[in-house]
Structures are given as C-alpha cells and as structure tokens.
C-alpha positions in Angstrom: -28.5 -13.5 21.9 -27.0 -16.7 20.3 -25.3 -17.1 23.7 -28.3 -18.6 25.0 -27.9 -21.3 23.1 -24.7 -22.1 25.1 -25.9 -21.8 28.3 -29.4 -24.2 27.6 -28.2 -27.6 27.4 -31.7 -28.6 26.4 -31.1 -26.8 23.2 -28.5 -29.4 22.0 -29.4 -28.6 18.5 -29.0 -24.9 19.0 -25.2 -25.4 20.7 -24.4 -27.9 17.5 -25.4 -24.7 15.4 -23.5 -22.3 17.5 -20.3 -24.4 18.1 -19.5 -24.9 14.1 -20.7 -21.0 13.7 -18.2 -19.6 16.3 -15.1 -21.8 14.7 -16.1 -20.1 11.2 -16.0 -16.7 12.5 -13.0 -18.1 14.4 -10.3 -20.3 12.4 -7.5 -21.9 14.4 
C-alpha cells in the first residue's frame, strides 16, 4: 500500500514519490 507513504512523515522521500505519481495518474 503506497498510502503508507502518505501517512509516515518520516518517509519524506517516499511522499515526494507518491505526490508527483498521484498528479500523473491524476491531471488537473
């Protein structure tokens, strides 16, 4: 679950990954 990533703030390189991922899956 990538979701995770969200939720550990520890993992600031994990939310970095799964911030630009969710705009590319999600334009606009």
């Amino acid at each position: 679950m990538k979701r995770i990533g969200l939720i550990v703030p520890s993992s600031n390189t994990t939310m970095e990954t799964e911030i630009p991922a969710l705009l590319q899956r999600h334009p606009g």
